[in-house]
C-alpha positions as CSV (number, residue, x, y, z in Angstrom):
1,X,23.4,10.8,-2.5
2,X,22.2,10.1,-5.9
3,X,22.5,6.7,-8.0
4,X,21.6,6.5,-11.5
5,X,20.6,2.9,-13.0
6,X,20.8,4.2,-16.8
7,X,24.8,4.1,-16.1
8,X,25.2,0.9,-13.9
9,X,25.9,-2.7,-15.0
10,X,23.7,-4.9,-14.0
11,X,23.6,-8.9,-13.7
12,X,23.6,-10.4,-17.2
13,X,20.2,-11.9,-17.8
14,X,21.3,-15.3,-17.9
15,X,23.2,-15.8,-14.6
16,X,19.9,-14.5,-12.5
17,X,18.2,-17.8,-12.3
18,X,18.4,-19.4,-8.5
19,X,18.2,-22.8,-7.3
20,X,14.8,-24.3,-5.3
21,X,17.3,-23.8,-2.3
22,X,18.4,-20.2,-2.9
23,X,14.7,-19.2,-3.6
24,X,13.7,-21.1,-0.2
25,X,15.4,-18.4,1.8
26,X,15.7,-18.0,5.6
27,X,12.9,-16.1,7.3
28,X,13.1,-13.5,10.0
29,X,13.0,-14.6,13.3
30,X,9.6,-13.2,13.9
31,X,10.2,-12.1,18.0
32,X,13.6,-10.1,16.7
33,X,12.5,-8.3,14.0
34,X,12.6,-4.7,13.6
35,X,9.4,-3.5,11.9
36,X,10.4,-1.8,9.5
37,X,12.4,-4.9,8.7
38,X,8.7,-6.7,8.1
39,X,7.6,-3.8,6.1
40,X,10.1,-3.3,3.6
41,X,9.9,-7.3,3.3
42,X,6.0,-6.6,2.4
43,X,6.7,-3.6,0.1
44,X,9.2,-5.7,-1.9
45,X,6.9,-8.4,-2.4
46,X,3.9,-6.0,-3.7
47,X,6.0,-4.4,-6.4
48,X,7.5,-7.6,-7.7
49,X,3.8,-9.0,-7.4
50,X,3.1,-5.6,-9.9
51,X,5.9,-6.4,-11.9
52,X,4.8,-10.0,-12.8
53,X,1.0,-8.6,-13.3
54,X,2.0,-5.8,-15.6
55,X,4.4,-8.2,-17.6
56,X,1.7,-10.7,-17.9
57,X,-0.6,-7.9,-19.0
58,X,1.7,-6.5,-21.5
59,X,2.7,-9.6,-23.0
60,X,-1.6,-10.4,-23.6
61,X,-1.5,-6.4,-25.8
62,X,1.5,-7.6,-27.6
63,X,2.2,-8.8,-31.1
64,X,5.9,-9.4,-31.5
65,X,6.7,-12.8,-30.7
66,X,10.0,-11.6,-29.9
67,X,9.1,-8.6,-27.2
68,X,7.0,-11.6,-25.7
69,X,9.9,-13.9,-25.7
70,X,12.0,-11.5,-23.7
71,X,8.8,-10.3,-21.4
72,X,9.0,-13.8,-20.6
73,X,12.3,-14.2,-19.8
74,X,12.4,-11.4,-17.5
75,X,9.2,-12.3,-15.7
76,X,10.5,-15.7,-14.8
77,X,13.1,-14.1,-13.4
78,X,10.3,-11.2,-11.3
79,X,8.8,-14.1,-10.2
80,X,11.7,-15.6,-8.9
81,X,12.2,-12.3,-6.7
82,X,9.1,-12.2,-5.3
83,X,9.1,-15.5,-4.0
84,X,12.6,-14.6,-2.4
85,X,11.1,-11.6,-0.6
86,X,7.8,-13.1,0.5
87,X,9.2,-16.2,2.0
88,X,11.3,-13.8,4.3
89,X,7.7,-14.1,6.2
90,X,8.0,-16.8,8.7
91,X,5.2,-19.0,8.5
92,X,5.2,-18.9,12.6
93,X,3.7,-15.4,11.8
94,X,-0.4,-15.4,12.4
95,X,-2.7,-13.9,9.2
96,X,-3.7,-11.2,11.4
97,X,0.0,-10.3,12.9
98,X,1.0,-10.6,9.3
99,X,-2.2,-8.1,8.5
100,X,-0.9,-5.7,11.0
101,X,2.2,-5.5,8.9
102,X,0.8,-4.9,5.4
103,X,-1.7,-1.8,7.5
104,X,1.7,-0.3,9.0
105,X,3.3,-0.3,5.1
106,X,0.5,1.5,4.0
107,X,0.6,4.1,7.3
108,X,4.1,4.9,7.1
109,X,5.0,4.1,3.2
110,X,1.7,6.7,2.3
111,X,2.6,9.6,5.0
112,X,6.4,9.1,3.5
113,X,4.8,9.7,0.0
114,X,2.5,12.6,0.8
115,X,5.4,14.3,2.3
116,X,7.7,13.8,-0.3
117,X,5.0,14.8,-3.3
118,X,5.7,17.4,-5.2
119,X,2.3,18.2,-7.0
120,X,-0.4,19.2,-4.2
121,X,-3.5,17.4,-5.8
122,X,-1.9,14.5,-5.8
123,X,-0.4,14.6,-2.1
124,X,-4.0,15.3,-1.4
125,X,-4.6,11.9,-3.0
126,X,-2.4,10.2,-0.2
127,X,-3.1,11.9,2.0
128,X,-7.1,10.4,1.8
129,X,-6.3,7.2,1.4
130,X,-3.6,7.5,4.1
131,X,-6.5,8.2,6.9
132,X,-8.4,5.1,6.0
133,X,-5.6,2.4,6.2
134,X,-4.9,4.2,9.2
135,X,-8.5,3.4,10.9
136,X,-7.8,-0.5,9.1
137,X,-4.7,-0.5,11.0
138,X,-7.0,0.2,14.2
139,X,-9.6,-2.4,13.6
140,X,-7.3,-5.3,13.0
141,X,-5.5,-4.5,15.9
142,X,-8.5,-4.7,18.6
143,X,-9.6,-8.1,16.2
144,X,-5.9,-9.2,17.1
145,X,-6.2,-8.7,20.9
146,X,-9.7,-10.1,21.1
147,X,-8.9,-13.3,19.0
148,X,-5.1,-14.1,19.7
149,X,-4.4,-12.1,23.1
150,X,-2.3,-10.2,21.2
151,X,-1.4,-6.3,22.0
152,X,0.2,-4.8,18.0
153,X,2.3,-2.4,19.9
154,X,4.5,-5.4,19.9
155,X,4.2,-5.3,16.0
156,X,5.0,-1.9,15.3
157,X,6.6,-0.8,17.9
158,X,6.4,2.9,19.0
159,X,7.0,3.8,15.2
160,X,3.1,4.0,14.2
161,X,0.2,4.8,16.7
162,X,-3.1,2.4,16.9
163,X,-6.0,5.1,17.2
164,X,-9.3,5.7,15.0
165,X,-8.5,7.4,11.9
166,X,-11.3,8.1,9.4
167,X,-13.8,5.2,10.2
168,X,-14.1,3.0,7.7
169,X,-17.7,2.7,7.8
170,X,-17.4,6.0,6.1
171,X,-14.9,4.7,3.6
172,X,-17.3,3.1,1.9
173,X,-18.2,5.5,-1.7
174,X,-20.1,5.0,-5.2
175,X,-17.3,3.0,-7.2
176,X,-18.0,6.6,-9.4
177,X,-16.4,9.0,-7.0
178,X,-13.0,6.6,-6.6
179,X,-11.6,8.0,-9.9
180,X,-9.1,10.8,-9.6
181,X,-7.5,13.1,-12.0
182,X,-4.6,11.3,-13.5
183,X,-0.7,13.2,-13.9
184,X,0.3,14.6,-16.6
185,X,2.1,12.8,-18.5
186,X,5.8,13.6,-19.8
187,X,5.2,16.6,-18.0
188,X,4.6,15.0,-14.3
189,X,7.5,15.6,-11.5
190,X,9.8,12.3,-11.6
191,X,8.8,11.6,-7.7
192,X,5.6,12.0,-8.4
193,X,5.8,8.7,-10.9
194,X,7.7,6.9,-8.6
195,X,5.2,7.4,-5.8
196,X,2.6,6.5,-8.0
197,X,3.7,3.2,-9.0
198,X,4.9,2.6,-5.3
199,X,1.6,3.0,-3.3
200,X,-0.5,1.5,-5.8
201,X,1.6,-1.9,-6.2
202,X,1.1,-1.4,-1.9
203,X,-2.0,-1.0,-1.9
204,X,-2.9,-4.0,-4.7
205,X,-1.1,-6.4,-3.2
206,X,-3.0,-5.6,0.4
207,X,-6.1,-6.4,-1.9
208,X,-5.1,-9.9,-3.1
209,X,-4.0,-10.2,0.6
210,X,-7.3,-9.7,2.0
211,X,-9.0,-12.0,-1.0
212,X,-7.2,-14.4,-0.2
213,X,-6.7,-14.9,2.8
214,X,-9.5,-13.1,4.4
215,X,-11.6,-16.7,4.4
216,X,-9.0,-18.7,6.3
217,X,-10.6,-17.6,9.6
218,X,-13.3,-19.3,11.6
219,X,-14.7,-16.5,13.2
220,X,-17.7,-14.8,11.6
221,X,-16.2,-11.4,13.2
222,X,-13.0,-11.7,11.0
223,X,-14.2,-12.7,8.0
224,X,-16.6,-10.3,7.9
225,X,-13.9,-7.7,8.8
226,X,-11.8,-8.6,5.9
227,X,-14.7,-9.0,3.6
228,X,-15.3,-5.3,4.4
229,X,-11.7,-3.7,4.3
230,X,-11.1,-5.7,1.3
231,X,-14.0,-3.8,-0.5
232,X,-11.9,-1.0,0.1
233,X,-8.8,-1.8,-0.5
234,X,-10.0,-2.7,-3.8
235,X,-11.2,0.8,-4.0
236,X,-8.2,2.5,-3.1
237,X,-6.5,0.4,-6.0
238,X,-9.0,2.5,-8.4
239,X,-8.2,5.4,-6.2
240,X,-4.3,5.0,-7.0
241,X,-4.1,3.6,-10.5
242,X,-6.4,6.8,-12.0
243,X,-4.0,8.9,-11.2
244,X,-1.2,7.3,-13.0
245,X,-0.7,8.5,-16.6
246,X,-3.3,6.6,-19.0
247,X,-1.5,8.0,-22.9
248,X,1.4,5.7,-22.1
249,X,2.6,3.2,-24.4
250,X,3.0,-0.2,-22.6
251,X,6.7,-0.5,-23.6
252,X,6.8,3.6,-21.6
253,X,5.1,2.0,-18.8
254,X,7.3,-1.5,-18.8
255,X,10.1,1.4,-18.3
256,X,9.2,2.9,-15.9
257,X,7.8,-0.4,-13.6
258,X,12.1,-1.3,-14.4
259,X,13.0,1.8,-13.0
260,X,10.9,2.0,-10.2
261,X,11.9,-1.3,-8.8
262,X,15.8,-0.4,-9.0
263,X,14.5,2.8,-6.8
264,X,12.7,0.3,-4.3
265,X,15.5,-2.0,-4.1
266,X,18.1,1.0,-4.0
267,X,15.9,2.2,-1.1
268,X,15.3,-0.7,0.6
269,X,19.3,-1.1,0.7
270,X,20.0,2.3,2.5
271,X,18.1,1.8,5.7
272,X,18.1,-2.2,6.3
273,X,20.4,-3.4,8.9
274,X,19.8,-6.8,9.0
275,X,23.4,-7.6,6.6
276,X,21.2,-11.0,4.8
277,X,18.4,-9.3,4.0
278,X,20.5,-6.4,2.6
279,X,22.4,-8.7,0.5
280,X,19.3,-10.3,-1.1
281,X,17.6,-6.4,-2.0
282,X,21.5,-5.6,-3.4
283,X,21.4,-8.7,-5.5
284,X,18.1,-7.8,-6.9
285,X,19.1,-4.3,-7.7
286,X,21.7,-5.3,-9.7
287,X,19.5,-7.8,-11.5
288,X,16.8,-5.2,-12.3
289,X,19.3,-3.1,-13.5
290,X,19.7,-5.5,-16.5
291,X,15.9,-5.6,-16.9
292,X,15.8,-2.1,-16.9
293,X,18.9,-2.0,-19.7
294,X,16.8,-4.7,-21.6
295,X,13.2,-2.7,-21.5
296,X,15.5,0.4,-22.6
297,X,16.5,-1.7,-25.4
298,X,12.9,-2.5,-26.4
299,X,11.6,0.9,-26.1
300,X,14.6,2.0,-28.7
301,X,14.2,-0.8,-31.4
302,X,10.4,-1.3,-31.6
303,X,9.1,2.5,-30.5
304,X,12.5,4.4,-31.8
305,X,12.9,6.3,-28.4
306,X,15.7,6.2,-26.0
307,X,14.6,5.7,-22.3
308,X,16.5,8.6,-21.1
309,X,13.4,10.3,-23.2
310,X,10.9,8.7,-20.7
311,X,13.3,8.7,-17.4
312,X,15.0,11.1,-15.3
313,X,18.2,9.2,-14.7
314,X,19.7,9.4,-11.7
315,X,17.8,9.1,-8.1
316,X,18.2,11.9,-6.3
317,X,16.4,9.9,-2.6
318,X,15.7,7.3,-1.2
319,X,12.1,6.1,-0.2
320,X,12.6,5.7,3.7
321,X,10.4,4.3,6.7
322,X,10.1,6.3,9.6
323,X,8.0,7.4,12.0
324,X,5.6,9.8,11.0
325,X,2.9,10.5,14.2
326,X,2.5,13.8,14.4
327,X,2.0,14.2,10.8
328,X,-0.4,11.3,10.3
329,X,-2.2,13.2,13.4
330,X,-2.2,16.3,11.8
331,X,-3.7,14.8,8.4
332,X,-6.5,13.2,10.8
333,X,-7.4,16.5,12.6
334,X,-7.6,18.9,9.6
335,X,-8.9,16.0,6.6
336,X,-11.1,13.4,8.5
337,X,-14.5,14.7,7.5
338,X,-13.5,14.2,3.7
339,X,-14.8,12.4,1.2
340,X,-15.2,11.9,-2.7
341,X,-17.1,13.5,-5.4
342,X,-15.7,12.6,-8.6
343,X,-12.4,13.7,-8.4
344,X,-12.5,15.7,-5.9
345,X,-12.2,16.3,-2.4
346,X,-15.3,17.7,0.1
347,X,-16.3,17.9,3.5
348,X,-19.1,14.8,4.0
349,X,-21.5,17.5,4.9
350,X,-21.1,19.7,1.7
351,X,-23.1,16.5,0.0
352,X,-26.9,16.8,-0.9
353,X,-29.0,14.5,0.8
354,X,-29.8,12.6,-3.0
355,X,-26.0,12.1,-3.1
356,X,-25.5,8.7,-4.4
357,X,-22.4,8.4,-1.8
358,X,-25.8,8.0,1.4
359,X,-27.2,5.9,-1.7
360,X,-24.4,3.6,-1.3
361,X,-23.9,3.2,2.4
362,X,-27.2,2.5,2.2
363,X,-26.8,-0.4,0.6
364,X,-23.6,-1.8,2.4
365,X,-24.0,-0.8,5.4
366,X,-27.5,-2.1,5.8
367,X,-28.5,-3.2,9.7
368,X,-24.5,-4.9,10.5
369,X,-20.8,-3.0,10.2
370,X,-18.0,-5.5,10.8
371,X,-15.9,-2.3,11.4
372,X,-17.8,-0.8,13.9
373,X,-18.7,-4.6,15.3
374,X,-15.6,-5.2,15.8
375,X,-14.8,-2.4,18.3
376,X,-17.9,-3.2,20.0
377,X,-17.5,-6.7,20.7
378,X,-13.9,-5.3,22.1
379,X,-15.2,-3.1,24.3
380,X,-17.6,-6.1,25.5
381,X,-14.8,-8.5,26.2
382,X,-11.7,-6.3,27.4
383,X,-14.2,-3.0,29.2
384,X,-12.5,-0.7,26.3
385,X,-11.4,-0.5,22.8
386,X,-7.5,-1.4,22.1
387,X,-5.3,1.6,21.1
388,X,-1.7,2.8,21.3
389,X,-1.2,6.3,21.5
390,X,1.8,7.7,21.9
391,X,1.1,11.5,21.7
392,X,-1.9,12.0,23.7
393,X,-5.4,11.4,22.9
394,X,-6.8,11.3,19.4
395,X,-7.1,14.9,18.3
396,X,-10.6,14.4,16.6
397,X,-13.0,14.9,20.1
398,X,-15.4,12.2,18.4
399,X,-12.5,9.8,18.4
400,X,-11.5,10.3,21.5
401,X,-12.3,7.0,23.8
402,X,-15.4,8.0,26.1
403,X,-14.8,8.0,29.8
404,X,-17.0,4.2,30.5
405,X,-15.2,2.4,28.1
406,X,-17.8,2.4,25.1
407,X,-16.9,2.6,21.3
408,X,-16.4,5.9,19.5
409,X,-19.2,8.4,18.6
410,X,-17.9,9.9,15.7
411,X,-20.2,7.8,13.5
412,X,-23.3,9.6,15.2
413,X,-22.0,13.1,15.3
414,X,-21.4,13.6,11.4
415,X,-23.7,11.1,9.8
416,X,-25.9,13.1,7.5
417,X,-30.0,11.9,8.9
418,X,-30.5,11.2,5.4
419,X,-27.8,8.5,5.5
420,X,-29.2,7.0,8.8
C-alpha cells in the first residue's frame, strides 16, 4: 500500500476555509470511545499545533513579503485544522482522563516509532524517552483513582499496561545531557524524518498541555505532579528536536512539516473506524496536499530546488496504534537503569560520584517528590498502588509491588549514596 502526495490533487487553497459551525465539530461520546480513537484525536492536534508554531516561526526568519503572505494563508487554514481535531475532545472529559490520553499517545505512538526506526541510535533515542512517559502514564493513573475514583483501565483499555517504568524521579538530568546527536541530513532514512517530526510535535504539545493546564487543580498533590512531569516533558522536547537535522533551510524544513502531516492524516485514515472522524482526517489530507504543492512551489522559485530533491515521494506505511506490551516490557527490563551523558546512553551506575546529573537531583529533588508522593499517598488511601497489568508482574524485581501493599523500592536499590 503506498500513497504518494507529490502526485495527488489536493483541495485548492481557497475553498479550505470552514464556517464557525463546521469548525465547532461534534465530540466523541466520551463512554463509547475506542482509545485509539482519543489518541489519534490527540496526535492530530499536536502536529497541527507544530504546524502553526513552525509557520509562525518561519514567517519571524523571513524577508519576502510574499513567502510571508502565503505562510499566512496556509497557517490560517493549520489553525483552522487544529481546532477541528481538538474539539473532537468532549469537554465532559476530566483534565486528568484527558492526561491519561496524551500519556497512552506517547506509550504506544513512541514504541510504534522505535520499532519502525531504521537507524539504531536513534531507536535508542525512543526507546529512552519511551520508558519515562511510560512511568507518567503510571503516576497520573493512581492521581486519577485517588482524586476522581477513577480506574484508567477504562481509558485505555487492555491496549497499554499501567505499571512503573523508569521512575521519573530519575528522569530528572542536567538540561546538558538532554542533547542528542542529530540525523544526517539528506542522507537520513525517510522514516527516520517522519518519526522525528511525529514524536517531537507529541511530545511538545504534552508540554503546553501540562503548562497549561497543570494549575487548574486544587490539590497540592496534582499540581505539584504536573509541575514535575512537565519539567520533563519539556526535556524530552530538547531530547527530540536535537536530533532532527539542524543545516536545513526553513523553506526544507516547511517541506517536510507539509509532508509529514499528509503521512499523519493518510495514517490516521487507514485504521479509524468511527466513519465522521474519518471523513474530517480525509478532508484534511486532501487539504494539506495543496499546502504541500504550495511549499513545493516555494522551495522551487525562491531556493531553485524541486521538492522531490528533499522528499522521498511516495509512503510506503502507515503510522499505526497498537498494542505494544511485551515490547514496551522488554524495553523496561533490558534499558531501565539508563540515563544521559551528553549524547549518549549509560547505565546510572557507570556515573562518577561528581557527576553533575546527582548535582541536579540534588537540587530538584530536595526533601519532596510529587512522583514518588503521589504513589505513597495511594498506597495510604486504597492499602496499594494502582496498576494494570496484563502480562504478569513488572519484570524489573524493584518494581514489582511488595507483598504489604507499600510503594516501590527501586528508588533505594540503584540510587548512587552520593545522590542520597
Amino acid at each position: 500500500m503506498t500513497f504518494n502526495p507529490l502526485q495527488e490533487k489536493g483541495i485548492p487553497i481557497e475553498r479550505q476555509f470552514r464556517n464557525w459551525s463546521e469548525l465547532n465539530v461534534q465530540p466523541y461520546r466520551k463512554d463509547d470511545v475506542h482509545p485509539y480513537t482519543r489518541c489519534r484525536a490527540i496526535l492530530a492536534n499536536g502536529i497541527e499545533v507544530e504546524a502553526v508554531l513552525f509557520s509562525h516561526t518561519m514567517a519571524r526568519n523571513t524577508l519576502d513579503p510574499d513567502v510571508k503572505r502565503m505562510l499566512a494563508l496556509t497557517r490560517r487554514v493549520e489553525a483552522q485544522q487544529q481546532k477541528a481535531v481538538n474539539w473532537l475532545l468532549p469537554g465532559d472529559e476530566t483534565t486528568l482522563e484527558v492526561t491519561i490520553g496524551y500519556e497512552q499517545v506517547a506509550v504506544d505512538l513512541t514504541a510504534w516509532v522505535a520499532q519502525n526506526e531504521p537507524d539504531p541510535y536513534l531507536r535508542q533515542v525512543y526507546e529512552f524517552g519511551l520508558l519515562e512517559d511510560f512511568d507518567h502514564l503510571y503516576r497520573y493513573a493512581n492521581l486519577l483513582e485517588m482524586l476522581e475514583g477513577k480506574q484508567a483501565q477504562a481509558l485505555v483499555d487492555d491496549l497499554t499496561e499501567i505499571t512503573p517504568g523508569r521512575p521519573t524521579i530519575f528522569e530528572h538530568r542536567d538540561p546538558r545531557d538532554e542533547i542528542r546527536r542529530p540525523m544526517p541530513g539528506m542522507a537520513a532514512h525517510p522514516q527516520s524524518v517522519l518519526n522525528a517530526l511525529t514524536v517531537m510535535s507529541a511530545e511538545q504539545q504534552t508540554m503546553n498541555y501540562y503548562m497549561t493546564i497543570g494549575n487548574r487543580f486544587v490539590e497540592p498533590i496534582a499540581r505539584s505532579l504536573y509541575a514535575e512531569i512537565g519539567m520533563i516533558e519539556e526535556q524530552h522536547v530538547s531530547h527530540y528536536e536535537s536530533i532532527l537535522d539542524p543545516g536545513m533551510t526553513l523553506l526544507h524544513n516547511l517541506v517536510l512539516h507539509e509532508y509529514n502531516e499528509c503521512w499523519i492524516y493518510w495514517s490516521l485514515m487507514q485504521d479509524e473506524q468511527d466513519p465522521r472522524i474519518r471523513a474530517l482526517y480525509e478532508l484534511h489530507l486532501n487539504m494539506e496536499l495543496e499546502h504541500l504543492r504550495i511549499a513545493g512551489e516555494l522551495m522551487k522559485q525562491v531556493e531553485r530546488r524541486e521538492p522531490q530533491e528533499v522528499i522521498p515521494g511516495p509512503f510506503v506505511a502507515p503510522l499505526s496504534f497498537q498494542e505494544n506490551r511485551a515490547y514496551v516490557r522488554s524495553v523496561l527490563k533490558a534499558q531501565v537503569d539508563l540515563t544521559a551523558q551528553e549524547s549518549m546512553f549509560v547505565p546510572v551506575n557507570s556515573l562518577q560520584p561528581d557527576h553533575r546529573y546527582f548535582d541536579y537531583q540534588r537540587a530538584v529533588n530536595n526533601g519532596w517528590v510529587p512522583s514518588e508522593a503521589v504513589i505513597q499517598q495511594a498506597v495510604e488511601v486504597n492499602g496499594t498502588d494502582y496498576r494494570h497489568e496484563l502480562l504478569g508482574e513488572n519484570p524489573v524485581p524493584g518494581l514489582q509491588r511488595e507483598r504489604n501493599g507499600a510503594t516501590t523500592t527501586y528508588a533505594e536499590k540503584v540510587k548512587p549514596a552520593q545522590a542520597a
